[in-house]
N, C-alpha and C positions, 0 to 999 in steps of 0.2 A: 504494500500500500504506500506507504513514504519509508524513503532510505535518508540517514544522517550518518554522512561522512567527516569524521573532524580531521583539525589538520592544524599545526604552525607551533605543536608542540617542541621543549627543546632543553635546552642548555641554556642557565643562566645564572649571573652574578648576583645575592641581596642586594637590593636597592632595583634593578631593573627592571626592564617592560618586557611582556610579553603579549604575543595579538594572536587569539587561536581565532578559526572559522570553524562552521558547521554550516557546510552545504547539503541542503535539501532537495530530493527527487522524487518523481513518481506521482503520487498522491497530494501535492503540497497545499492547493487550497482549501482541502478540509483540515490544516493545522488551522487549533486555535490558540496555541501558547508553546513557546521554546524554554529550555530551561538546562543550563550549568549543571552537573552534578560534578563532584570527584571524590577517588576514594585511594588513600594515603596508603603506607602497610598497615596491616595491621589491626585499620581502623574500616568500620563501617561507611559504604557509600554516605554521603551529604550533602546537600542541596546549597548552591552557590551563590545564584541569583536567575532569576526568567523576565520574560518580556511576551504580553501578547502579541499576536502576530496583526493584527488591526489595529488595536487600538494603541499598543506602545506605552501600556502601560508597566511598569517595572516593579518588581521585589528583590532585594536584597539582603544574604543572610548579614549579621552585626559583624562577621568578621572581617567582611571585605568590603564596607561600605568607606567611599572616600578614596579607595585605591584600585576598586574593579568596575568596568564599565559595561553594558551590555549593552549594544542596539541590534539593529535587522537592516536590510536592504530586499525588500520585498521585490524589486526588478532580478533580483540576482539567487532569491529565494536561499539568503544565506546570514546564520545571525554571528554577532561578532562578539567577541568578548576580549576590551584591551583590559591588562591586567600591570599596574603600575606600581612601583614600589615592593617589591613581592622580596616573600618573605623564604624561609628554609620551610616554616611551616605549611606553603601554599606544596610542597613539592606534593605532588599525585597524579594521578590519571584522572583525567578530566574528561568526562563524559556527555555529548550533548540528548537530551531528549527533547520529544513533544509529543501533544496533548490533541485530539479530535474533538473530542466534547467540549462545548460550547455549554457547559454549567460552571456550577460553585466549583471552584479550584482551590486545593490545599497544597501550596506550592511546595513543602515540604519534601511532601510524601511519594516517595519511589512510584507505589499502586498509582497513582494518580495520571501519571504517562502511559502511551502507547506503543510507544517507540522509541528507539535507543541508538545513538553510534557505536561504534566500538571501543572508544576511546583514542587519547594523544598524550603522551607522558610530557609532563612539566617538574622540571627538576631544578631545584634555586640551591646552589651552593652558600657558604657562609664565607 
């Protein structure tokens, strides 16, 4: 139905920027919401921050508010996440999802998705 491919994972210094994408295929205008996830060693998958896909509206978790960005580009059916400042703690696989349903969304919650990429490793040395 829709495929999400991420991409622009890497290698990086504390303190610098990194810009992942998630390009969308197949099925894209029944997404109704894209969404960050990643998941560290060790530790359980966690929700990063999302953006609806019309309306542009955003949530962000408390740990990366003020240093990670999220938008879309709806012509390019691809959303963006610049990630600034980043820390040793951001190092994880970063996973993009989305959402069909067009109801109540608990941006938190794993179940809540439809669809998954497979991930892009982001790794911030000290």
């Amino acid at each position: 139905q829709v495929q999400l491919v991420e991409s622009g994972g890497g290698l990086v210094q504390a303190g610098g920027s990194l810009r992942l994408s998630c390009a969308a295929s197949g099925r894209t205008f029944g997404i109704y919401a894209t969404a960050w996830f990643r998941q560290a060693p060790g530790k359980e998958r966690e929700f990063v921050l999302g953006i609806t896909w019309n309306g542009g509206s955003t949530y962000y978790a408390d740990s990366v508010k003020g240093r990670f960005t999220i938008s879309r580009d709806i012509t390019k059916n691809t959303v963006y996440l610049q990630m600034n400042s980043l820390k040793p703690e951001d190092t994880a696989v970063y996973y993009c999802a989305a959402r069909s349903r067009r109801s109540a969304l608990v941006w938190t919650i794993l179940g809540e998705y439809d669809y998954w990429g497979q991930g892009t490793q982001v790794t911030v040395s000290s």
